[in-house]
C-alpha positions as CSV (number, residue, x, y, z in Angstrom):
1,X,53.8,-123.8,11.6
2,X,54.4,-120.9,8.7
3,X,52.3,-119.0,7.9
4,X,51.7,-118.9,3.2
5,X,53.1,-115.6,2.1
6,X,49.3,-115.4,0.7
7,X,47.8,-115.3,3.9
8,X,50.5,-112.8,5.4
9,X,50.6,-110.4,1.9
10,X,46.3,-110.4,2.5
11,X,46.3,-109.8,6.2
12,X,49.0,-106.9,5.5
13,X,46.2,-106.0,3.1
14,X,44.0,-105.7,5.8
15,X,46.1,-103.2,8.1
16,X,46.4,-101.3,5.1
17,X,42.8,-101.2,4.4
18,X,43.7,-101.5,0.8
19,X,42.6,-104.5,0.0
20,X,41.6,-104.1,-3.9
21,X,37.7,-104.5,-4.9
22,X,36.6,-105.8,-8.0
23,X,32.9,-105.0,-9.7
24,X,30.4,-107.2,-10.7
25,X,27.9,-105.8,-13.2
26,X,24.6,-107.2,-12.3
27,X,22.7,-109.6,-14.7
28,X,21.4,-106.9,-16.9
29,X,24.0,-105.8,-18.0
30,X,26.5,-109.0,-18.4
31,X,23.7,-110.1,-21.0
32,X,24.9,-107.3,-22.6
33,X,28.4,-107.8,-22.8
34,X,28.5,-111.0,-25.5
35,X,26.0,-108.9,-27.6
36,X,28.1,-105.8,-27.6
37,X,31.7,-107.6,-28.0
38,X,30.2,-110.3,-30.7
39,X,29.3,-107.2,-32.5
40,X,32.3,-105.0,-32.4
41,X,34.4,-107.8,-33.0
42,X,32.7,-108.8,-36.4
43,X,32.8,-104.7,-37.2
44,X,36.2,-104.9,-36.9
45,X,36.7,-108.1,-38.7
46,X,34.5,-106.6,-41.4
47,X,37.0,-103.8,-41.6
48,X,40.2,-105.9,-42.4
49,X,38.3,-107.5,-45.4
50,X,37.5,-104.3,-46.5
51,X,40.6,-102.9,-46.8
52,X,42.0,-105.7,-48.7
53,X,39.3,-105.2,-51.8
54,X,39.6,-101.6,-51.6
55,X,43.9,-102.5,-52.5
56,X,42.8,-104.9,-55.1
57,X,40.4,-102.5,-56.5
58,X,43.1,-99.7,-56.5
59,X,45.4,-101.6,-57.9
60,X,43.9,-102.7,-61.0
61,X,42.8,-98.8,-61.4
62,X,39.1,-99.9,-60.6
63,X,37.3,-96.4,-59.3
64,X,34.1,-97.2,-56.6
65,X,32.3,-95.1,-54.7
66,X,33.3,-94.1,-51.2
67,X,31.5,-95.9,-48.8
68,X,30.1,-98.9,-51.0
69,X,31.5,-101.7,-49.8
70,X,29.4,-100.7,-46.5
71,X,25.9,-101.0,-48.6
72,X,25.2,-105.0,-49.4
73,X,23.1,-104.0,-52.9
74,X,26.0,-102.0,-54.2
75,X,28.7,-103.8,-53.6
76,X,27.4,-107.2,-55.3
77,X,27.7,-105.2,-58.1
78,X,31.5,-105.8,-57.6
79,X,31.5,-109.8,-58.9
80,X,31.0,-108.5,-62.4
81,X,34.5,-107.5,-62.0
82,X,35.5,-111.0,-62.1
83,X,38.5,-110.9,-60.0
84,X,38.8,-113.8,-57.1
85,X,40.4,-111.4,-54.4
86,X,37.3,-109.6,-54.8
87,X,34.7,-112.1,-55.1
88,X,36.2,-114.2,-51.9
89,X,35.8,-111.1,-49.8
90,X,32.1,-110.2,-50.8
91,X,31.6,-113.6,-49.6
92,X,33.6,-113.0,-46.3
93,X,31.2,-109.5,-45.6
94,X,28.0,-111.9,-46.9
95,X,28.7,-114.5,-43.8
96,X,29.6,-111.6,-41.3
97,X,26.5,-110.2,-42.2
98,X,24.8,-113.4,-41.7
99,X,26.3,-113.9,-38.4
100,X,25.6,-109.9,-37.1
101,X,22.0,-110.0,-38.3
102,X,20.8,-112.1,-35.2
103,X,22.6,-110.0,-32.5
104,X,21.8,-106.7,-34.3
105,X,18.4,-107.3,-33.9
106,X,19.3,-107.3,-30.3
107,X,20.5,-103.9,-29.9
108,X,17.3,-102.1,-30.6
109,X,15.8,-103.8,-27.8
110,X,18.2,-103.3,-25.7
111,X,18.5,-99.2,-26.3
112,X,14.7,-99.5,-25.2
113,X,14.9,-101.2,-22.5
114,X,18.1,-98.9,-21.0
115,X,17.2,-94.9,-20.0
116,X,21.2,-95.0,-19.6
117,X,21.2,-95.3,-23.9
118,X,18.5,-93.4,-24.5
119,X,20.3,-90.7,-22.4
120,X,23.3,-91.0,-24.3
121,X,21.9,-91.3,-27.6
122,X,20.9,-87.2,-27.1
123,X,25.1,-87.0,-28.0
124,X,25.6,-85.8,-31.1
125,X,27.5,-89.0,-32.9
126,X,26.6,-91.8,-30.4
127,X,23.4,-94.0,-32.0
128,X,22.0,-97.2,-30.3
129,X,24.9,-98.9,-30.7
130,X,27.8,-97.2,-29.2
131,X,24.7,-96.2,-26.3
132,X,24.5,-100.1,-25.5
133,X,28.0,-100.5,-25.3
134,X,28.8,-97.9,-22.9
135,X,26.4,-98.9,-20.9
136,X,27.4,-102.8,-20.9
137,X,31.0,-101.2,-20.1
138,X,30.9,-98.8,-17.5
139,X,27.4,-98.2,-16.0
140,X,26.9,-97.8,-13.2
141,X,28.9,-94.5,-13.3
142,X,28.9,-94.3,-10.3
143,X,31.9,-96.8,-9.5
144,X,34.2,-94.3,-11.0
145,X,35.0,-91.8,-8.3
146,X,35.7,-89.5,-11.2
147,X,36.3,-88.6,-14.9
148,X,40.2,-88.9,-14.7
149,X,39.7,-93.0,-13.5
150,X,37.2,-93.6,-15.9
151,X,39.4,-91.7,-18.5
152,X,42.0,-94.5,-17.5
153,X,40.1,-97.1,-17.7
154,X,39.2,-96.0,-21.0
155,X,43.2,-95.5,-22.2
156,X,42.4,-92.1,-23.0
157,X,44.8,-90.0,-20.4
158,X,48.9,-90.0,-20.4
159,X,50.4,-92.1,-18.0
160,X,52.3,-89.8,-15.4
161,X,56.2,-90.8,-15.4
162,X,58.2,-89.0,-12.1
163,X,62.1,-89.6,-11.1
164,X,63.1,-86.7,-8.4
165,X,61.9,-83.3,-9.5
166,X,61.9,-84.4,-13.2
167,X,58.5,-85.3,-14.4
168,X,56.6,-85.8,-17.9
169,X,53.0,-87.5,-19.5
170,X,53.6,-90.6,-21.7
171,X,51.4,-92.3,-24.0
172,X,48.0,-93.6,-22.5
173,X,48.4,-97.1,-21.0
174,X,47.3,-99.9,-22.8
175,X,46.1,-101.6,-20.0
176,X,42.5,-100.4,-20.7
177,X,39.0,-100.9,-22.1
178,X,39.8,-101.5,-25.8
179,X,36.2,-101.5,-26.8
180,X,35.2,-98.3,-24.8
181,X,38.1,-96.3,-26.5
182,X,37.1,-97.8,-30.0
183,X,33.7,-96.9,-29.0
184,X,34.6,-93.2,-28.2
185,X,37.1,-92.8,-31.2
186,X,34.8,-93.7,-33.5
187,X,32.2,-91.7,-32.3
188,X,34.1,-89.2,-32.1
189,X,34.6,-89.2,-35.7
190,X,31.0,-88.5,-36.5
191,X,29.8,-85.8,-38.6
192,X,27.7,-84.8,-35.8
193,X,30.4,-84.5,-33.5
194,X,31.7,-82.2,-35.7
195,X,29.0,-79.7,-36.3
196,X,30.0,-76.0,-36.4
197,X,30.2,-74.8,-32.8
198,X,30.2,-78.0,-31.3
199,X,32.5,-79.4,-28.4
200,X,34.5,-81.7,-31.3
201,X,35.6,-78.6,-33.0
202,X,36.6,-76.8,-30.4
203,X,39.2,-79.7,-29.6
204,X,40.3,-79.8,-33.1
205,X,41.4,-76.1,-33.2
206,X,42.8,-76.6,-29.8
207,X,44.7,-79.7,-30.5
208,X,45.6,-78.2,-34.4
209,X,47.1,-75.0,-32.7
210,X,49.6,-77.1,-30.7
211,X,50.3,-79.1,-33.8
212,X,49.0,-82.4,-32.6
213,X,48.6,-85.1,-35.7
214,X,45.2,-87.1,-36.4
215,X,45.7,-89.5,-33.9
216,X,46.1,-87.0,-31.3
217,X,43.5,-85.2,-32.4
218,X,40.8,-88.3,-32.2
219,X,42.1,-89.3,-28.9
220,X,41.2,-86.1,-27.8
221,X,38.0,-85.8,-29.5
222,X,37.5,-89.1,-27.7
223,X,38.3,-87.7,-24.5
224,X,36.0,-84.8,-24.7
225,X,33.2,-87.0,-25.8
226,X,33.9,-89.3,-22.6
227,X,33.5,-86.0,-20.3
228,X,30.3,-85.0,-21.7
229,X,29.2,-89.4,-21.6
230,X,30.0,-89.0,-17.9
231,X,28.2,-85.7,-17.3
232,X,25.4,-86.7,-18.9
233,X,25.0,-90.0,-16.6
234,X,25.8,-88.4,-13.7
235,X,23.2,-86.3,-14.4
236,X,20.7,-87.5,-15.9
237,X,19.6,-85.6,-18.2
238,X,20.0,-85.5,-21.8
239,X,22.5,-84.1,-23.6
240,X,22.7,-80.0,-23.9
241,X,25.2,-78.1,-25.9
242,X,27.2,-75.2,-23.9
């Protein structure tokens, strides 16, 4: 009788001692994940109404303040504009606000209960919410042997490319965490993140000096911000400037 190529390709496996292991988060934490991904999905989705009524606005030579389509009282002030585009999506941003106000009471509670969160809130431009999520996602820490696999897991580091003595850095796989590097980008981004002196603008006048565009830039704002994440839970200890 044959033996499945299954059972040989595992039991070679076994020789090799490289059989691979995959994590289970324990309950905890996977009653996290729904609340964390409902969330960031409807953020996003709340984004690509946005940027439809800012067009419309800018096309009809409408100014706005910066920033108010974010506030709910301000932008209602938009219907007395009388255009459809823009009335349709003030109702789209009224039902995803509906549907978020449940699982953003959540998130509070959930910061509370977690000294990982709280830990991380002490970053300057993480609040509760990006806390919970990197928490959901990657705690325990520990089951990253280091910064460079969690950086991977995160699609922030250049995928090494080799072929004989030639070798070069590519983009950052996409095989990753989406929601950790959105997480990280955008908190990366913060105003706090880049206070004079702080570790954000140091990366910007590195990454400025080699001529690196925006996106460059963020990913490696996001990058640097993921070091000091990881220090900070290894440690455990809140966050200190250098």
């Amino acid at each position: 009788m044959s033996i499945p190529s299954p059972c040989l390709a595992l039991a070679q496996l076994l020789r090799l001692k490289a059989v691979p292991v995959a994590f289970a988060s324990d309950e905890a934490t996977r009653e996290l994940h729904p609340i964390v991904r409902d969330r960031a999905f409807y953020r996003k989705e709340e984004e690509s109404v946005r940027n439809p009524i800012s067009s419309v606005l800018l096309r009809q030579g409408i100014p706005y303040e910066e920033g108010v389509l974010g506030q709910k009282r301000k932008r209602e002030k938009l219907r007395s504009l009388g255009l459809p585009e823009v009335d349709w999506g003030l109702e789209m941003l009224a039902h995803f606000d509906a549907t978020t106000a449940e699982r953003g009471r959540k998130i509070p509670e959930a910061f509370l209960a977690s000294k990982e969160a709280q830990l991380l809130e002490s970053i300057p431009g993480i609040g509760e919410f990006t806390a919970v999520g990197l928490v959901a996602e990657r705690c325990p820490i520990d089951r990253f042997p280091n910064v460079e696999k969690l950086g991977s897991y995160a699609g922030l580091v250049p995928t090494n490319h080799q072929s004989g003595a030639t070798s070069y850095q590519g983009h950052p796989k996409t095989e990753s965490n989406h929601l950790v590097k959105g997480l990280l980008i955008e908190a990366s981004g913060s105003p706090r993140h880049w206070e004079k002196g702080s570790d954000g603008t140091k990366i910007a006048k590195r990454v400025s000096r080699r001529r690196g565009g925006k996106q460059k830039m963020n990913v490696a704002g996001a990058h640097q911000l993921l070091r000091i994440v990881s220090a900070v839970l290894r440690r455990g200890t809140p966050y200190t400037p250098e």
